[in-house]
Residue, then its C-alpha position, 0 to 999 in steps of 0.5 A: x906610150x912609146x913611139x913604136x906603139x903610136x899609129x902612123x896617124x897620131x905620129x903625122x898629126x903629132x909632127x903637124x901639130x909640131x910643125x905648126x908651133x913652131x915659129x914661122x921663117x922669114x920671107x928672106x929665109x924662105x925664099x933661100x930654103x926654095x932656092x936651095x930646094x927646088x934648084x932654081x937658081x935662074x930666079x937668083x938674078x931676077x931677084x937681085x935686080x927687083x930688090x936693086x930697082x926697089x932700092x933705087x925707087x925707095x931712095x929717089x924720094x930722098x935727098x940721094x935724088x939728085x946722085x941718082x938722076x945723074x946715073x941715067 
């Protein structure tokens, strides 16, 4: 059957079904494609700064603890 003669219904379920198969992005590549689609980059510092904060908190338990007293 060629896609010319399928109804718009099958062809939409069709990429549904296609879309579904397919595997899916990470959290990183999704939050970039939202960034890029939806034009908010005013989100772009905000992030940077919890996954710095988050760094920091993941290190203070570490022996880096000490250096990073000394920063504040």
């Amino acid at each position: 059957m060629s896609d010319a003669s399928q109804s718009p219904d099958s062809q939409t379920a069709e990429d549904f079904a296609r879309q579904a198969d397919a595997p899916r992005p990470g959290f990183v590549a999704e939050l970039w494609t939202f960034l890029c689609q939806e034009k908010r980059w005013w989100l772009t510092p905000i992030v940077v700064l919890l996954v710095l904060l988050g760094v920091l908190v993941l290190l203070s338990g570490t022996a880096m603890a000490p250096f990073i007293y000394t920063l504040f």
